[in-house]
C-alpha positions in Angstrom: 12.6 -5.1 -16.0 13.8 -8.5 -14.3 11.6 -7.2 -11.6 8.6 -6.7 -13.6 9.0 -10.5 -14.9 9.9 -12.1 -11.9 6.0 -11.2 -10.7 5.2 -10.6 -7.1 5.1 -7.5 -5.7 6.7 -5.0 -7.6 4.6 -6.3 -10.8 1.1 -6.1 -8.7 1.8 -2.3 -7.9 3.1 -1.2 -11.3 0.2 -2.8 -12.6 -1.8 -1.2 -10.5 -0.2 2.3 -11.3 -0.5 1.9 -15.3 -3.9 1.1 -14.2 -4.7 4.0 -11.9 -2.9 6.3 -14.7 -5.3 5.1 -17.8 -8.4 5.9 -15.4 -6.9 9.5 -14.6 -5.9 10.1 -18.6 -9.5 8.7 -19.4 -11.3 10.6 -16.9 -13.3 7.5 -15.6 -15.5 7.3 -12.9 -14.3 7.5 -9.4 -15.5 4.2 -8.1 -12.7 2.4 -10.9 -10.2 3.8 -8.6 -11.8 2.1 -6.0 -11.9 -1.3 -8.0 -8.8 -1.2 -9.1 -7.5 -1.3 -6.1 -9.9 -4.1 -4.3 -9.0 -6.5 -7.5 -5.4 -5.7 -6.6 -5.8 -6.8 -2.8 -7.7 -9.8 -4.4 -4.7 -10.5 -6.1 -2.1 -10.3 -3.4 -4.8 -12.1 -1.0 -5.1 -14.7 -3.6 -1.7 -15.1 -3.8 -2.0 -16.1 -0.4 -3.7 -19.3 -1.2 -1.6 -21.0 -4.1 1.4 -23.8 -3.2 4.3 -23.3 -1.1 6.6 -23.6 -3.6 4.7 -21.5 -6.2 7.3 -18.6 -7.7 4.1 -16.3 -7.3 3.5 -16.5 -3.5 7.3 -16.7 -3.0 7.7 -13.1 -4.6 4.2 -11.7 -3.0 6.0 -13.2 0.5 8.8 -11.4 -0.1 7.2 -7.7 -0.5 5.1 -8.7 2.2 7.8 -8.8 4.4 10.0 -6.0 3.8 6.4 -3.8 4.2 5.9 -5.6 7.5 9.3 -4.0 8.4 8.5 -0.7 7.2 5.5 -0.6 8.9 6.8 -1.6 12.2 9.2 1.1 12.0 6.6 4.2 10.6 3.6 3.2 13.2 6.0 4.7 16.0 7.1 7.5 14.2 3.9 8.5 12.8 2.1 8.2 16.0 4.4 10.0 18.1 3.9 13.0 15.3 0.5 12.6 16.1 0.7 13.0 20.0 2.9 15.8 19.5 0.6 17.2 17.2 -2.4 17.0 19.7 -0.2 18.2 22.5 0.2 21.1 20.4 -3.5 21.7 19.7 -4.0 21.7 23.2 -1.7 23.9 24.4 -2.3 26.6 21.2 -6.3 26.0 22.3 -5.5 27.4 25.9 -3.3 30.3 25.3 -5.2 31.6 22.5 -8.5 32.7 25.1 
């Protein structure tokens, strides 16, 4: 729970879940999916924009960074699946006529 009520992050995206999870169990309309998750970018964009020293941008920082790492690791990975995927494609495509 410390990491719920230290903010940042972690607290934008469980937010975001219990959010998601009302608007399943309610069956509400599909565009509140949608808007959930805008007014969640808002916040982490808005984030953005508050003091240096504010707690909230520290924390929003902070996730922000270790995504930045996990990204830069999964764009390789995921695009090298891809090519091999297409490679495959292409050679399935010519030995099937």
């Amino acid at each position: 729970m410390s990491i719920l009520y230290s903010g940042g992050l972690w607290t934008v995206a469980i937010i975001l879940g219990l959010g998601l999870g009302y608007v399943w169990a309610l069956n509400g309309p599909g565009w509140a999916y949608k808007a959930l998750v805008i007014v969640a970018a808002i916040v982490i964009a808005g984030a953005l924009f508050l003091p240096e020293l504010h707690v909230f941008r520290i924390r929003i920082l902070e996730g922000l960074n270790w995504w930045k790492w996990a990204f830069a690791i999964a764009i390789p990975v995921l695009g090298y699946g891809m090519l091999v995927r297409w490679i495959k494609k292409k050679a399935d495509a010519r030995h099937d006529t």
